[in-house]
VOGU-201454 format. One line per 5 residues: number of its first residue (from 1); for each residue x, y, z of C-alpha. Coordinates in nm, 4 decimals. Layout:
REM residues N
NUM) X/Y/Z | ...
//
This chain:
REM residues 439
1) 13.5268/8.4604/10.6101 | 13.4233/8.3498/10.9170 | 13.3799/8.5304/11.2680 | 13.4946/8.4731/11.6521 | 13.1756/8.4340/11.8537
6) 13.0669/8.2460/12.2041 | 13.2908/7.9678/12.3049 | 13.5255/7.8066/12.0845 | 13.2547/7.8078/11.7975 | 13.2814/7.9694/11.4860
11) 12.9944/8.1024/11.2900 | 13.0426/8.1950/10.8891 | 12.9449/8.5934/10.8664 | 12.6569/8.7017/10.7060 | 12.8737/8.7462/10.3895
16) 12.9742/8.3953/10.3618 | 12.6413/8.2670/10.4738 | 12.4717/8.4509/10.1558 | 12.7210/8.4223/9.8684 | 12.8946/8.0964/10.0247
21) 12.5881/7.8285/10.0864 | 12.6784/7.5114/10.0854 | 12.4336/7.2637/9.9279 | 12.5190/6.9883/10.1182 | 12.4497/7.2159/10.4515
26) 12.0719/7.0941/10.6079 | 11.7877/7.3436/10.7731 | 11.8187/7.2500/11.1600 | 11.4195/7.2950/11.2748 | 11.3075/7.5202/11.5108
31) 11.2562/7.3425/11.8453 | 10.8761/7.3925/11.9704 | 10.7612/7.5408/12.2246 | 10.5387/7.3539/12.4609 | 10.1648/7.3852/12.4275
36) 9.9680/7.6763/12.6344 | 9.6270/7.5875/12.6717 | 9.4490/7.8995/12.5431 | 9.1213/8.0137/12.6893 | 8.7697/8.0227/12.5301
41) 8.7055/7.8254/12.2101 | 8.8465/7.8478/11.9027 | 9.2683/7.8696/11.7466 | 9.4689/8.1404/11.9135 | 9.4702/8.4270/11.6640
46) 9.7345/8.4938/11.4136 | 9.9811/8.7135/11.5675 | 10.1552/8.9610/11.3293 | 10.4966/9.0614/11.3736 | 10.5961/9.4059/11.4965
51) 10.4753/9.6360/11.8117 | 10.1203/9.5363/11.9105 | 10.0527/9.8831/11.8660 | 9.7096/10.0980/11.6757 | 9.9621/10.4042/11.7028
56) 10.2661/10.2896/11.4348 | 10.5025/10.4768/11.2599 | 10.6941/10.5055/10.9676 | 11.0389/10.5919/10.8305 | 11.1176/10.6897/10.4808
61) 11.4462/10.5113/10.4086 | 11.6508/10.4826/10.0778 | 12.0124/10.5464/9.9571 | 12.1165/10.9325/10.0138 | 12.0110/11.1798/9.7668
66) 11.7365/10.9740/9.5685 | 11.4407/11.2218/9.6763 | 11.2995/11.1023/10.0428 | 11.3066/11.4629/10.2322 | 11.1573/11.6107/9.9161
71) 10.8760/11.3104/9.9635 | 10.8514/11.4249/10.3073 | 10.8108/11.7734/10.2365 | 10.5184/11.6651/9.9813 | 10.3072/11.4345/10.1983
76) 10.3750/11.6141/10.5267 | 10.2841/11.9557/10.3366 | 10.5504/12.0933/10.5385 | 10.8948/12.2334/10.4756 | 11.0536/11.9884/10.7443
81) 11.3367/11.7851/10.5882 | 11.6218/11.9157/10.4202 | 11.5874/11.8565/10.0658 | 11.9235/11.8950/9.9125 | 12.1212/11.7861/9.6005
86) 12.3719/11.6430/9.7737 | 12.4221/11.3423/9.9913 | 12.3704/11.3098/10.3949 | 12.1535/11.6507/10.3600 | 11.9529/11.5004/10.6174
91) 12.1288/11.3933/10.9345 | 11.8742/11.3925/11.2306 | 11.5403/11.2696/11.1498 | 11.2161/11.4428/11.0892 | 10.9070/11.3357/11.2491
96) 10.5650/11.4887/11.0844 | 10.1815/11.3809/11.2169 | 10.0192/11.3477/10.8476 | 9.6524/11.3421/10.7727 | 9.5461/10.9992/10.5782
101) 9.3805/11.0983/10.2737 | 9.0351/10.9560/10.3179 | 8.7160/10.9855/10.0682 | 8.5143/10.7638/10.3318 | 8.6054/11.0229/10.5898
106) 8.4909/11.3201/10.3273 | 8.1342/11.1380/10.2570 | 8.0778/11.1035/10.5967 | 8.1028/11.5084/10.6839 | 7.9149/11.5602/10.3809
111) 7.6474/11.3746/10.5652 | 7.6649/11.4707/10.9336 | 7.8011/11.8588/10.8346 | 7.9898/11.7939/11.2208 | 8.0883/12.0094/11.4535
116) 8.4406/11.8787/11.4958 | 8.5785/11.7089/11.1783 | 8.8935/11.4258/11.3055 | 9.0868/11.2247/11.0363 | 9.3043/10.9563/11.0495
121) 9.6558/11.0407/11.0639 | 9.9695/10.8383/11.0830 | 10.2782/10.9784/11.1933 | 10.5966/10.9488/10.9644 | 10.9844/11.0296/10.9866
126) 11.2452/11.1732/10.7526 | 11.5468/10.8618/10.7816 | 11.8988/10.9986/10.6647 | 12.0100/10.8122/10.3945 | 12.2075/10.5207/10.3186
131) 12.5029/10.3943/10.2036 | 12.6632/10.0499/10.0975 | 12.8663/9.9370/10.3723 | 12.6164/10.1480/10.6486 | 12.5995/9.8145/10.8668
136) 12.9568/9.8103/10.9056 | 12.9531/10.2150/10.9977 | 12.9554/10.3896/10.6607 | 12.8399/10.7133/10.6060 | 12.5947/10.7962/10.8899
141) 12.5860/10.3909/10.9825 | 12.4881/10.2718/11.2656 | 12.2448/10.6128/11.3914 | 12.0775/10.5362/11.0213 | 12.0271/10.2090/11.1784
146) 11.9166/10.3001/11.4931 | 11.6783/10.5300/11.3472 | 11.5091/10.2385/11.1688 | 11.5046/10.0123/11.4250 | 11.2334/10.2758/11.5688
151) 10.9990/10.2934/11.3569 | 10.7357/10.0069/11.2834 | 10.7027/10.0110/10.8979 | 10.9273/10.1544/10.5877 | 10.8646/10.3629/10.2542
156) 11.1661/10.2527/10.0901 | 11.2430/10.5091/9.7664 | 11.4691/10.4356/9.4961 | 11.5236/10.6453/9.1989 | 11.4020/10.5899/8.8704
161) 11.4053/10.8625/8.6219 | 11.7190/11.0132/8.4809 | 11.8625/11.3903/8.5458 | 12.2583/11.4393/8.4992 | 12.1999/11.7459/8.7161
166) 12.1036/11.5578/9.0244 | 12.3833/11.3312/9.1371 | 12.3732/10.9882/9.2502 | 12.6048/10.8163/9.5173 | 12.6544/10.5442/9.3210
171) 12.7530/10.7138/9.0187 | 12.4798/10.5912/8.8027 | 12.1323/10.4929/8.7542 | 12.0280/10.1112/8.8453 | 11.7073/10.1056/9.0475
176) 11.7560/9.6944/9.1315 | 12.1070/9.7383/9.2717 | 12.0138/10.0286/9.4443 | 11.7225/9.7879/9.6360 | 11.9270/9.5708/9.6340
181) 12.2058/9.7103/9.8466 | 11.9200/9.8511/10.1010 | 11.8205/9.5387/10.1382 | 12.1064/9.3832/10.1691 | 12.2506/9.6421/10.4409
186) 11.9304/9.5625/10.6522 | 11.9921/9.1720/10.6258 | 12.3411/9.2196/10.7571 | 12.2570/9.4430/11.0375 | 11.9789/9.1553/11.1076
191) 12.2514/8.9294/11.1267 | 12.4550/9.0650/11.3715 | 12.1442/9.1041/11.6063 | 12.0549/8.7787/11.5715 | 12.3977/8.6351/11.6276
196) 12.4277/8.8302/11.9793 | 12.0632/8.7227/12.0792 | 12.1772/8.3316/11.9829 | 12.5282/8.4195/12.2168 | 12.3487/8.4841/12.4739
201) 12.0687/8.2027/12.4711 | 12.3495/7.9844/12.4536 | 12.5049/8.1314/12.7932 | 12.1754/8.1104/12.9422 | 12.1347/7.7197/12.8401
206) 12.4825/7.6341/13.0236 | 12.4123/7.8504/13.3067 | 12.0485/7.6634/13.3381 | 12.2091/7.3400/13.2218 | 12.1986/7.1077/13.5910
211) 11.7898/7.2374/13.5471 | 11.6994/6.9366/13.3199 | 11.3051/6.9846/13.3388 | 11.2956/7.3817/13.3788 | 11.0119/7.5604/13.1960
216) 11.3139/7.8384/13.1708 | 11.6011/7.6033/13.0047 | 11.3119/7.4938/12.8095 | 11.2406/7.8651/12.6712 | 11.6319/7.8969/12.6194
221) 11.6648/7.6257/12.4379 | 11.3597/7.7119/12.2427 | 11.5398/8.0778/12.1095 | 11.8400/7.9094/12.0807 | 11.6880/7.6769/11.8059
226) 11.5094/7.9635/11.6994 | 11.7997/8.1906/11.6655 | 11.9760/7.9063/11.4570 | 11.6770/7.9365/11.2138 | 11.6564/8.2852/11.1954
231) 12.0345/8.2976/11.0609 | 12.0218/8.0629/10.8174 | 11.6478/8.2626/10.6811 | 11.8328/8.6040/10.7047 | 12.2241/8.4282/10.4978
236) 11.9902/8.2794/10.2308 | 11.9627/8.6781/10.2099 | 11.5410/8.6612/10.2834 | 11.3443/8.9315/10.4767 | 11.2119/8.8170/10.8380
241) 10.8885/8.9611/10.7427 | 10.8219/8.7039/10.4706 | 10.9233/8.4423/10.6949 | 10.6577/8.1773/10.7402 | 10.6792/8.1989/11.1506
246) 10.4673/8.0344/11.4335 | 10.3121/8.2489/11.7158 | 10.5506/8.1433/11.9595 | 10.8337/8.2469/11.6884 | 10.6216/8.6031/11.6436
251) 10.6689/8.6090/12.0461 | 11.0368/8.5889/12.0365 | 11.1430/8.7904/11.6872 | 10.9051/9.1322/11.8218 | 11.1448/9.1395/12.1264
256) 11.4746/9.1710/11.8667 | 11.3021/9.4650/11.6554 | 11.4816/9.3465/11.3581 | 11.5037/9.6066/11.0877 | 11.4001/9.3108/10.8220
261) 11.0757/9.2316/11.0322 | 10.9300/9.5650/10.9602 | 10.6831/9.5964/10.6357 | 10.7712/9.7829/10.3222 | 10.5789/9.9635/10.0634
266) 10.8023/10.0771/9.7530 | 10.8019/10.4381/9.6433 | 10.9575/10.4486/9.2634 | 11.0920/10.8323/9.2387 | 10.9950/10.8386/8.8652
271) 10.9983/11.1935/8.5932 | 10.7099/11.3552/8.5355 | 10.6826/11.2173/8.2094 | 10.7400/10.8578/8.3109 | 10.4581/10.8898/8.5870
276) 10.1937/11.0578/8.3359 | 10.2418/10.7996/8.0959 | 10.1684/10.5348/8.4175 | 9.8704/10.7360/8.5002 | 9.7015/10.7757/8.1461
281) 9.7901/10.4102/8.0972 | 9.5360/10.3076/8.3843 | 9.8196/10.2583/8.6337 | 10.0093/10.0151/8.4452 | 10.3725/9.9579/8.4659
286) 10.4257/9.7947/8.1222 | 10.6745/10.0006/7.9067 | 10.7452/10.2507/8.1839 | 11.0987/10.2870/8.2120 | 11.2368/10.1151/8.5637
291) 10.9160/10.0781/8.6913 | 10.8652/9.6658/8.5301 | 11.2415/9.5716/8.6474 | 11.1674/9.7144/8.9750 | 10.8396/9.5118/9.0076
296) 11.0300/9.1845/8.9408 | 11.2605/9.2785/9.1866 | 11.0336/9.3117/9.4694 | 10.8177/8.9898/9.3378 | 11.1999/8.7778/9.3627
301) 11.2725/8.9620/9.6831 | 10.9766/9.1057/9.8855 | 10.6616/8.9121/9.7319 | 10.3520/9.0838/9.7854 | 10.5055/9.4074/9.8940
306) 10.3325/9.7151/9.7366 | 10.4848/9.9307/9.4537 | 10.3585/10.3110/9.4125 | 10.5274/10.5214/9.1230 | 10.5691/10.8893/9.2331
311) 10.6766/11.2201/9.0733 | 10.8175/11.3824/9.3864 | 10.9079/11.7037/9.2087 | 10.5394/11.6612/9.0791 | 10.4535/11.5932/9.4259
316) 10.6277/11.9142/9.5547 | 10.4831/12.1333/9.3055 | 10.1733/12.0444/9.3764 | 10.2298/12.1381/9.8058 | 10.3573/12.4741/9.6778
321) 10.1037/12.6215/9.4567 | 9.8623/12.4869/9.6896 | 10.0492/12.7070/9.9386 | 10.0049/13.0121/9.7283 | 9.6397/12.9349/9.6192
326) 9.7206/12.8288/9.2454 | 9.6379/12.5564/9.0585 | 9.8793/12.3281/8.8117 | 9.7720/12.3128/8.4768 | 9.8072/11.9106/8.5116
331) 9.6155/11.8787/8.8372 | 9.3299/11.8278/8.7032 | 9.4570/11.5163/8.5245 | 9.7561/11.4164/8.6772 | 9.6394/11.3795/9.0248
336) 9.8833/11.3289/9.3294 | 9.9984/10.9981/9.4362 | 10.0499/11.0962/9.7481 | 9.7077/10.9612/9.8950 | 9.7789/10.6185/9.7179
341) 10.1303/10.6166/9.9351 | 9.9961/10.6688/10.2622 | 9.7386/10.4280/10.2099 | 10.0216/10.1665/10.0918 | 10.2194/10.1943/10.4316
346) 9.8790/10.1748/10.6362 | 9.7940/9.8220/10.4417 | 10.1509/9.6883/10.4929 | 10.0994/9.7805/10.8252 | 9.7947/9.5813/10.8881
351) 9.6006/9.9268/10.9979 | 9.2445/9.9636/10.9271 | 8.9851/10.2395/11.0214 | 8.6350/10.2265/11.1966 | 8.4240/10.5204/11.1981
356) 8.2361/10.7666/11.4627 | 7.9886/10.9661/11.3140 | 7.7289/11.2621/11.4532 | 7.6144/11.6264/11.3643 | 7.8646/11.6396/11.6776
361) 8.1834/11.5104/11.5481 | 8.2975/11.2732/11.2407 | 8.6135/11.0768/11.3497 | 8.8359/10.8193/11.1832 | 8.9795/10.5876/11.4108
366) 9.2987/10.3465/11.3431 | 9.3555/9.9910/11.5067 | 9.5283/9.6788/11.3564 | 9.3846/9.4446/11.1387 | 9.2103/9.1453/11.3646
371) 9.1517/9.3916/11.6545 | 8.8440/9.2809/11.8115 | 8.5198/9.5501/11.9283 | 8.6644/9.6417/12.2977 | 9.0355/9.6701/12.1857
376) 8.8996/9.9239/11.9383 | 8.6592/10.0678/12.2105 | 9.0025/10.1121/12.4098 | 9.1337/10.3428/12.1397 | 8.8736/10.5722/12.2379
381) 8.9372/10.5554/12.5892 | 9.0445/10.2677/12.8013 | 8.7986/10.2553/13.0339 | 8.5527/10.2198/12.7248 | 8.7908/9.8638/12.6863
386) 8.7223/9.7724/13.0669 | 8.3664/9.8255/13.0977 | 8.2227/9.7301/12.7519 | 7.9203/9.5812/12.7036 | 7.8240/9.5473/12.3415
391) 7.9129/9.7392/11.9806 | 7.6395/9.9147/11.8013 | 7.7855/9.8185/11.4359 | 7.6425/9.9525/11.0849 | 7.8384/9.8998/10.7934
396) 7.9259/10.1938/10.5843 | 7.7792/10.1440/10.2989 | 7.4445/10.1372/10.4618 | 7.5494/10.4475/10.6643 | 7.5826/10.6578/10.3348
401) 7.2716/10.4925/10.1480 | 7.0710/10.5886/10.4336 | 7.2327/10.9613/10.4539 | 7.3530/10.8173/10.8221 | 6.9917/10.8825/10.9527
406) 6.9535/10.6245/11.2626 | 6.5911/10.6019/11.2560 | 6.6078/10.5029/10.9541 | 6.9186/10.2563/11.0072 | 6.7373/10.0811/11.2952
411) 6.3782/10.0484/11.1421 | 6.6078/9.9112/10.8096 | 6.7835/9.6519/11.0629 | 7.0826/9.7981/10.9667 | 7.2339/9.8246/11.2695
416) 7.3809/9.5091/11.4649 | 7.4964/9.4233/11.7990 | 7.8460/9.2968/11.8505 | 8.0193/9.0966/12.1470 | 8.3186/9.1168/12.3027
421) 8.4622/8.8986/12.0563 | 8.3769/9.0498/11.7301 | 8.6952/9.1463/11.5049 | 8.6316/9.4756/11.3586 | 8.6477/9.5031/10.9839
426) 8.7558/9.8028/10.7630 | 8.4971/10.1127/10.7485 | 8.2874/9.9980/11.0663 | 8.0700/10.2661/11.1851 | 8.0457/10.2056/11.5687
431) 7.8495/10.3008/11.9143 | 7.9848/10.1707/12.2030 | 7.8013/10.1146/12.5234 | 7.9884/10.0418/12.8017 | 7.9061/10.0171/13.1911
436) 7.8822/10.3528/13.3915 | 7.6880/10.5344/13.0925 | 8.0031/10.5758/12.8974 | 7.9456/10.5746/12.5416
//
């Protein structure tokens, strides 16, 4: 099949592109951008695809009816959502501020016994669910779409446990096909983004074409070459995100917000006696029904993304006597997996935490990975950013093995002073001085 676009050209769809390759058909490259000269010494930092953003957020996505409002309920500890067995019970999308689970955050009140006790939190949202065919406007379509396209990382869930009393949309259980059409919904919407974004760098390249030495028919050109890559990558039916992609690329590809540019962690919806066996087995998959099958299909199809088996109706249990002041029998050795999940989506999306600690107030603080000590000053407040002057930076290790006492810390020379351009690493403990006393 092939569709009408710009001009008199015709493009094959994203259909034909995938199932239709022809071997004969060569990868056109990407034409380069010219050279910036960057400032200071050094390689211009890896950028990383998505908003350049410390304050992300997440959607819970999946086919309809496979358990992702009941997930919500559990690691929002709310009763937002509308868990229901039947499909489209959710229709808007919920949005809940969670609390990471953090035992770096707990040691550190156990030392300072603060005032004011802050955690990390990262905020997530209930996504209706999907349905094969949602790219072309099937069951809640394109505002499914939509609602995706607005978020900045996904918890994808697929089923894998068996229960003839909960229906599924497809009529049976097949955790691979079930990815597999998410996935492949996604790609197609990709598609069609990328096809209009190529239409009109084409427009703008014979509008700007009597401009032969333009820096802008130069940038034209550049995303049209770029667009041409991106649709053969997305019809050989492969996520943007695992795209190998130059900074320049990065530049262009964050102003689409393509669904398939987003990160994914994989939450497998398993029984209760599926994810007990997983947890008394040391967190191994092997011999876990669904759970080995869906691990090859994310190593074929997302490699490196993150698995995390879940009980949800575990999960939900657990919010509920908590809510009542009771205690499962199985707590004490089945523990939640909910902490493991949040802490999946923060390390797909490149988030790591740095620390402010007092008698005053313990904080956890999120930035992106590579963030360097004044962006993450500007978290705090952004005149912090503008007038820094240097990091006071102890690691937090030596924080706890020194029961946070500074006198201590110093005398130990424990404590180091950072420029502008130090890049913060996971579990800094940090004072900031800045200009003007702030601190």
């Amino acid at each position: 099949m092939l569709r009408q676009t710009f001009g008199t050209s015709l493009r094959p769809s994203f259909s034909s592109r995938l199932f239709h390759q022809s071997s004969a058909c060569l990868k056109k490259p990407a034409a380069k951008k010219p050279a910036t000269k960057k400032k200071g010494k050094g390689a211009e930092k890896k950028l990383l695809l998505g908003r350049p953003s410390n304050n992300l957020k997440g959607g819970i996505v999946g086919l309809a009816n496979v358990g992702k409002s009941s997930l919500f309920q559990a690691i929002s500890k709310s009763h937002l959502g509308n868990p229901a067995n039947y499909p489209f019970a959710t229709i808007d999308p919920e949005e809940a501020r969670v609390i990471v689970p953090s035992e770096r955050f707990d040691k550190l009140c156990d030392i300072y016994k603060p005032g004011n006790a802050v955690p990390a939190t990262l905020t997530l949202f209930d996504i209706a669910g999907l349905v094969k065919g949602a790219s072309k406007g099937e069951g809640l379509g394109n505002a499914f779409l939509a609602n995706i396209r607005a978020v900045d990382g996904l918890f994808q869930v697929v089923r894998a446990f068996d229960d003839p009393e909960i229906t599924h949309i497809e009529g049976s259980i097949d955790p691979t096909r079930d990815l597999q059409i998410v996935t492949h919904e996604l790609l197609e919407k990709d598609y069609e983004f990328v096809l209009r974004a190529l239409e009109a760098a084409e427009r703008a390249v014979k509008a700007a074409g009597s401009q032969k030495n333009s820096m802008a028919l130069t940038d034209r050109k550049f995303e049209q070459s770029l667009c041409e890559k991106l649709l053969e990558h997305i019809g050989e039916g492969k996520k943007v995100y695992h795209g190998d992609w130059t900074n320049d690329e990065i530049r262009f590809i964050n102003t689409l917000t393509l669904l398939t540019a987003k990160p994914t962690a994989y939450i497998a919806n398993v029984s209760f006696a599926d994810y007990e066996a997983f947890v008394k087995a040391g967190n191994n998959l092997d011999n876990i029904k669904y759970l080995s099958s869906i691990r090859n299909w994310i190593d074929e199809n997302s490699p490196g993304d993150l698995l995390v088996p879940v009980c949800v109706e575990y999960e939900v249990r657990l919010f509920e006597s908590s809510e009542i002041g009771e205690e499962l029998d199985t707590a004490s050795t089945v523990q939640s997996a909910i902490g493991p999940a949040i802490s999946s989506l923060r390390k797909a999306l490149n988030l790591i935490s740095f620390f402010t600690g007092s008698p005053r107030e313990v904080r956890e603080w999120t930035i992106r990975q590579g963030s360097t000590a004044p962006e993450a000053a500007g978290v705090i407040h952004g005149d912090l950013e503008k007038t820094f002057i240097v990091a006071q930076v102890t690691k937090f290790d030596d924080v706890i093995s020194h029961k946070g006492d500074e006198t201590s810390l110093k005398s130990g020379g424990k404590i180091a002073n950072k420029g502008k351009d130090y890049e913060m690493e996971d579990a800094d403990c940090v004072i900031f001085k800045a200009a003007n006393g702030k601190k």
